[in-house]
C-alpha positions in Angstrom: 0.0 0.0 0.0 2.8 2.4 0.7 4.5 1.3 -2.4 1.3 2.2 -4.1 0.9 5.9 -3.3 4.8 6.1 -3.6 4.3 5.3 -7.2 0.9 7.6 -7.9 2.7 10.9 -5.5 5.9 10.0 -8.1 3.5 9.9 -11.2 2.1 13.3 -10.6 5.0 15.0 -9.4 6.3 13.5 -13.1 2.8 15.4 -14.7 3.3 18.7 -12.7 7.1 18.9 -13.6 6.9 18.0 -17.0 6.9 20.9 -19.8 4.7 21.2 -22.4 6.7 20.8 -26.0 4.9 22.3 -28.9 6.6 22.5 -32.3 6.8 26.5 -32.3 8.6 26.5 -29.4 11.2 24.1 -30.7 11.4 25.4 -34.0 12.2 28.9 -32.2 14.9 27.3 -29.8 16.6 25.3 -33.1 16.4 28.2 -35.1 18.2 30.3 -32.7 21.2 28.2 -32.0 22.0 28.6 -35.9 21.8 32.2 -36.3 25.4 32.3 -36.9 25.5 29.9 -39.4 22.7 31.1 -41.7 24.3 34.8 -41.4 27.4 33.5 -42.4 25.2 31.8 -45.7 23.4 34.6 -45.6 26.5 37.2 -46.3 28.2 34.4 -48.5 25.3 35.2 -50.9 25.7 37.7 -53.7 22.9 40.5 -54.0 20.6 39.2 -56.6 20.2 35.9 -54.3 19.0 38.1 -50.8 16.3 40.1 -53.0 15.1 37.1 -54.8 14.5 35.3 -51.2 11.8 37.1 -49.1 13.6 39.1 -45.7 12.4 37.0 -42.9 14.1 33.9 -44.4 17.3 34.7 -42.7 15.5 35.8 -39.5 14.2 32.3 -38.7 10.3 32.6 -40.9 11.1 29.7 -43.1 7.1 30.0 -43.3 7.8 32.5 -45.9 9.0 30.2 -48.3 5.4 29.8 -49.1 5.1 33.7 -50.0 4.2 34.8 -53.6 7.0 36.0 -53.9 8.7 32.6 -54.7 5.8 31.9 -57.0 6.0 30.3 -60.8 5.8 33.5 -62.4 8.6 35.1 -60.4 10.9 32.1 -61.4 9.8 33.3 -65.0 10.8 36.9 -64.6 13.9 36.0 -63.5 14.9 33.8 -66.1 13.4 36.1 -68.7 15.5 39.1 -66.9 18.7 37.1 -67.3 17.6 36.1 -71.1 17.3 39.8 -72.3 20.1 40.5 -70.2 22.4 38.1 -71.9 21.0 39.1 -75.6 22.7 42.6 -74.8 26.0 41.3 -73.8 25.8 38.4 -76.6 24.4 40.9 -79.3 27.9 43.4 -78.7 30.3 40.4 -79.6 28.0 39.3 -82.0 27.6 42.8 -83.7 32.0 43.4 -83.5 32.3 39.8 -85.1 30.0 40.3 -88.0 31.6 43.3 -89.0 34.7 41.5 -89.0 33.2 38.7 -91.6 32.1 41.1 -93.3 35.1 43.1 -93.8 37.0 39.1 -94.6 34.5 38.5 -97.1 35.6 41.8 -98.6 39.2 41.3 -98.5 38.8 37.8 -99.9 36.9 39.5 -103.1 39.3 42.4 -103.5 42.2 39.7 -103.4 40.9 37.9 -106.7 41.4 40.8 -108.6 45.7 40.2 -107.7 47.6 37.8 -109.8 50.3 37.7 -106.8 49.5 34.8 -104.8 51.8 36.3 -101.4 49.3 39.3 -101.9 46.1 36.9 -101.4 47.7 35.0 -99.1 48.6 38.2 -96.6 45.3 39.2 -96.8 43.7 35.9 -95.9 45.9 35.8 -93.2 45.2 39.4 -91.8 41.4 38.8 -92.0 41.8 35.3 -90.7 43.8 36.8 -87.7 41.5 39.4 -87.0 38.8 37.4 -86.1 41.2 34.8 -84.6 42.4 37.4 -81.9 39.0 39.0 -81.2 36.9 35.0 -80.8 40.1 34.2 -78.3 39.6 37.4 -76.8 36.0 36.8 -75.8 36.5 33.1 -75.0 38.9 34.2 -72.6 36.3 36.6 -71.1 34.4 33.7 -70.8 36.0 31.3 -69.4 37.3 34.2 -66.5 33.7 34.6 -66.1 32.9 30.6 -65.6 35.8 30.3 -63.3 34.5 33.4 -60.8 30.7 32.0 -60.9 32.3 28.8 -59.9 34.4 30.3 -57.1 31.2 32.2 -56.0 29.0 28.5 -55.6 32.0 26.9 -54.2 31.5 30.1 -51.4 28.6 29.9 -51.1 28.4 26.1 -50.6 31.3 26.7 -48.2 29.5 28.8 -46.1 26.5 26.0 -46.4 28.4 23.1 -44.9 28.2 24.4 -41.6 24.6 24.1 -41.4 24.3 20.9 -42.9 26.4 19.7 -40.2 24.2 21.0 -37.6 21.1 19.6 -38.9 22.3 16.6 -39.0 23.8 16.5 -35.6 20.4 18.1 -34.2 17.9 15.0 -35.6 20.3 12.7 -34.9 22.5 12.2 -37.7 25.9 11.7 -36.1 27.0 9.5 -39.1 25.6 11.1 -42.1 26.9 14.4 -40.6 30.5 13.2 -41.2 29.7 12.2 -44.3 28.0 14.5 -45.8 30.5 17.6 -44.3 33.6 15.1 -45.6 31.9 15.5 -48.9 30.8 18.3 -49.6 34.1 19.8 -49.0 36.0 17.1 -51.1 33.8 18.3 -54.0 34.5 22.2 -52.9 38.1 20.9 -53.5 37.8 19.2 -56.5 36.1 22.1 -58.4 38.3 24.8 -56.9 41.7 23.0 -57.2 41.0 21.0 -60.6 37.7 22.8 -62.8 39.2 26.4 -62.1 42.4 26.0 -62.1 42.2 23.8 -65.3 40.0 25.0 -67.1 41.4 28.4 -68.2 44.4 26.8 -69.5 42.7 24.2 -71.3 40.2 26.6 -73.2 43.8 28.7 -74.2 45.0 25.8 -75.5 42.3 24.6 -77.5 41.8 28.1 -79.3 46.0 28.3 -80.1 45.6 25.0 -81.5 42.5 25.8 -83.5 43.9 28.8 -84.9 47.2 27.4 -85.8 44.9 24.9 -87.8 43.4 27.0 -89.6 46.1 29.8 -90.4 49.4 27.7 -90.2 47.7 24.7 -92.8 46.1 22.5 -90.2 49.0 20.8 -88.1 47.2 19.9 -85.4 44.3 18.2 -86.7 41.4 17.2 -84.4 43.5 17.9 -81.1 41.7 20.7 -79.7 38.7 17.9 -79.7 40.5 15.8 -78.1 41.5 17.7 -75.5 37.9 18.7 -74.8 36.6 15.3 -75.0 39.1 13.9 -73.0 38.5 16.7 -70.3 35.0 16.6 -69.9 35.0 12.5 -70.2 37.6 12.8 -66.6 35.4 15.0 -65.2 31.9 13.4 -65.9 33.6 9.9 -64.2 35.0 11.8 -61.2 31.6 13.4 -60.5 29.6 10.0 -61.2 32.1 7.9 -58.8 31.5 10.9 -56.4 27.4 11.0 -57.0 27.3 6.8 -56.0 30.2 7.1 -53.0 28.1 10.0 -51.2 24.5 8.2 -52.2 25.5 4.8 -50.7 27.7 5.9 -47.6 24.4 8.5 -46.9 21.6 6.2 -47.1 24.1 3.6 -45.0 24.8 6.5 -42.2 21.5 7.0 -41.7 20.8 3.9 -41.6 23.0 3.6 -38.5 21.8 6.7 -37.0 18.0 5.0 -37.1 19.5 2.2 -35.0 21.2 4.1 -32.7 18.2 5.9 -31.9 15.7 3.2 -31.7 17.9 1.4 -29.9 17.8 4.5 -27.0 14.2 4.8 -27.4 13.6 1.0 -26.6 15.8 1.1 -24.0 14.1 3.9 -22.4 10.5 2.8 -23.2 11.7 -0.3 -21.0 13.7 0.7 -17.8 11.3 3.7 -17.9 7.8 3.1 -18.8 5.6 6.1 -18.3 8.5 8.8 -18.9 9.5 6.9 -21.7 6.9 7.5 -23.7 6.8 11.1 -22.9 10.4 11.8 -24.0 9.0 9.3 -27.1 6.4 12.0 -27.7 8.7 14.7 -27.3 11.9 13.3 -29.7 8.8 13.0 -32.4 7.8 16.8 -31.8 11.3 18.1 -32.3 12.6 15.6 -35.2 9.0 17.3 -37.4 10.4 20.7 -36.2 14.3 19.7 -37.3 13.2 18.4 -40.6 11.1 21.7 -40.9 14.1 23.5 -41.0 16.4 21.0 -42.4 13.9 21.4 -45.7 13.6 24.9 -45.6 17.7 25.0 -45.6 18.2 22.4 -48.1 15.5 24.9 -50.3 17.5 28.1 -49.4 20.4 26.7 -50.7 19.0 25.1 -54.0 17.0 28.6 -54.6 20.8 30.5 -54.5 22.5 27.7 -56.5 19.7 28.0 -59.3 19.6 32.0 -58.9 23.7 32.4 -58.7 24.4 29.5 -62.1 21.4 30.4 -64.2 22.3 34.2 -66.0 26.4 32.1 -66.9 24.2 29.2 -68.1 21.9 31.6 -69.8 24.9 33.6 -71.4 27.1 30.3 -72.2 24.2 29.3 -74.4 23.4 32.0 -76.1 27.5 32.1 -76.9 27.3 29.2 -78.2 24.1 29.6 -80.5 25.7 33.2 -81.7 29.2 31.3 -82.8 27.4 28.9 -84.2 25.3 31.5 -86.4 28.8 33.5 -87.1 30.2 30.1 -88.2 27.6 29.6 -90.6 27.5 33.1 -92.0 31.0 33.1 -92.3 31.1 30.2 -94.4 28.0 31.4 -96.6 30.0 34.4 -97.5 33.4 32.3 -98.6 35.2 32.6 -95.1 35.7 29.0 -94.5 38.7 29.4 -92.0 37.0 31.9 -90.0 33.4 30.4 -89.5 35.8 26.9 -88.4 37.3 29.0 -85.9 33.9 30.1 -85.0 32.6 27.0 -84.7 35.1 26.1 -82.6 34.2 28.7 -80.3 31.0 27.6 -80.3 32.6 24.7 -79.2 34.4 25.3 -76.7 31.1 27.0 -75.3 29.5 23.8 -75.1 32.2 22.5 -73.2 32.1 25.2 -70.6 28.6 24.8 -70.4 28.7 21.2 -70.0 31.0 21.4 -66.8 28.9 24.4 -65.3 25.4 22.1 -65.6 27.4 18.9 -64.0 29.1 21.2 -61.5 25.2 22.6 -60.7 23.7 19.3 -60.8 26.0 17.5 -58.1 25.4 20.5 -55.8 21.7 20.3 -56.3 21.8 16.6 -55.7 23.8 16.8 -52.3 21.1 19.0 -50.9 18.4 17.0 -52.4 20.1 13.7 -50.1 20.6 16.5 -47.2 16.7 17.0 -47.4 15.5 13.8 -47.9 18.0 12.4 -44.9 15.9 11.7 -41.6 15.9 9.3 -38.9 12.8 7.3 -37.4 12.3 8.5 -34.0 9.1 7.3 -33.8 6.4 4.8 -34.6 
């Protein structure tokens, strides 16, 4: 009997003392202890990103995700912002290259009227150089422009990592928070020590090559293609064996997270009945508020990548689809070296484009895994 209103006094001092958990409250609390973190993403980010997002993002609201002002049609401004944008860039190297066909095409007529073949050949060669210099001139520009978009997602995923970290370690993902910190800053690496630093170089190459084909009697044959082929081919392997290494050791971390965890919960649903199932109740309420915020993160973070990558991808196509209509201009008028040249511009746009779109695509897909990653706390 004395046993018996030991245990009831113990069971209601347990319902007196025990705090009421409601997901607002720990959504505030989890929110808070990564301030730091999202103003360190937050100040990573260039301009365009912060006024794309709505304000109260980085104060906590992830609720305003659901604003209008992420909407369908606001995706669709932007893009078509970034498309007429692009045309104005695209249409002054477009505009300086056509005059220069032009000018060839003029040359090459003027020349037939010589007997001398060193005459025709000088100016073949000074028309042929002219638009040689300027298309390496602008790929250059280019590619300087790829390689600071790329140091700018490779920031700004920097300045992520942190945060992936702490969500994981907050629902319980000791393992996958290793994992997924080890590799995201391996890929960091890999794109700022071998895509940057490479890639300049590479596109150098490929032009001197092409033009020494075309002016110097074609010496080096399909190189320049090879080079590119074999480039992007390396790359393209290193970032699938990457893709499958991260999937597999992330769905297996978490994995071993959910049996750490139910293997504390059944151990303290059995040594501790009644407040058992209360800290049961409460683990559920706070792993719905953690993956709350672990979504809205991931979201953030996809949103910047998509709003940072899509005016280079923008202006990398329409490159590409302006050398392309130089090259065949070039060659309608009797310029055959030149619009090759161009062509391989137009080339070399593709390639840069190519590593951009795998670069964004890995990014995208390590957040996706990050979002999707959770552990069963409850039944």
């Amino acid at each position: 009997m004395k046993k018996t209103r030991l245990l009831i006094f113990f069971i209601i001092f347990l319902i007196i003392l025990a705090p009421s958990v409601f997901a607002d409250d720990v959504s505030d609390k989890i929110t808070s202890s990564i301030d730091k973190e999202l103003e360190d993403f937050k100040n990573s980010l260039p301009d365009e990103v912060i006024e794309f997002l709505p304000n109260d993002v980085f104060k906590g609201d992830f609720s305003a995700l659901l604003s209008d002002s992420l909407s369908v049609s606001s995706f669709w401004e932007l893009i078509i912002s970034y498309l007429f944008s692009g045309i104005d860039r695209v249409l002054k190297f477009f505009a300086s290259i056509l005059v220069l066909i032009l000018i060839s095409s003029i040359f090459a007529t003027l020349s037939t009227n010589f007997s001398s073949g060193a005459v025709k050949n000088t100016f073949h060669i000074c028309s042929t150089l002219c638009i040689s210099i300027t298309v390496f001139n602008i790929c250059i520009s280019i590619c300087e422009m790829v390689s600071s978009y790329l140091n700018t997602l490779t920031g700004v995923m920097g300045a992520f990592s942190p945060i992936m970290t702490a969500m994981y370690i907050m629902s319980g993902n000791i393992s996958s928070a290793t994992v997924g910190n080890a590799s995201i800053l391996l890929f960091i690496s890999i794109v700022d020590g071998f895509l940057v630093v490479m890639m300049l170089p590479l596109v150098k190459v490929c032009m001197a090559f092409s033009c020494f084909n075309f002016i110097g009697g074609k010496h080096f044959g399909t190189l320049p293609k090879i080079i590119k082929t074999t480039f992007t081919s390396v790359t393209v392997f290193i970032m699938s064996i990457f893709m499958f290494v991260f999937s597999f050791k992330n769905v297996l971390s978490q994995g071993v997270d959910s049996l750490s965890i139910k293997t504390a919960r059944f151990a303290i649903s059995s040594f501790v009945p009644i407040v058992g199932a209360s800290i049961n109740d409460a683990l559920r309420t706070v792993s719905t508020s953690i993956s709350f915020i672990k979504s809205s993160c991931g979201i953030i973070a996809i949103i910047a990548i998509a709003v940072i990558m899509l005016p280079l991808i923008i202006f990398l196509f329409l490159n590409k689809l302006s050398f392309g209509i130089l090259g065949s201009v070039s060659k309608m008028v009797g310029c055959e070296e030149q619009g090759s040249i161009l062509e391989e511009a137009s080339s070399i746009c593709t390639f840069l484009l190519t590593l951009v779109c795998c670069t964004c695509v890995l990014f995208i897909f390590a957040l996706t895994l990050f979002i999707k990653s959770s552990v069963e706390v409850g039944v």
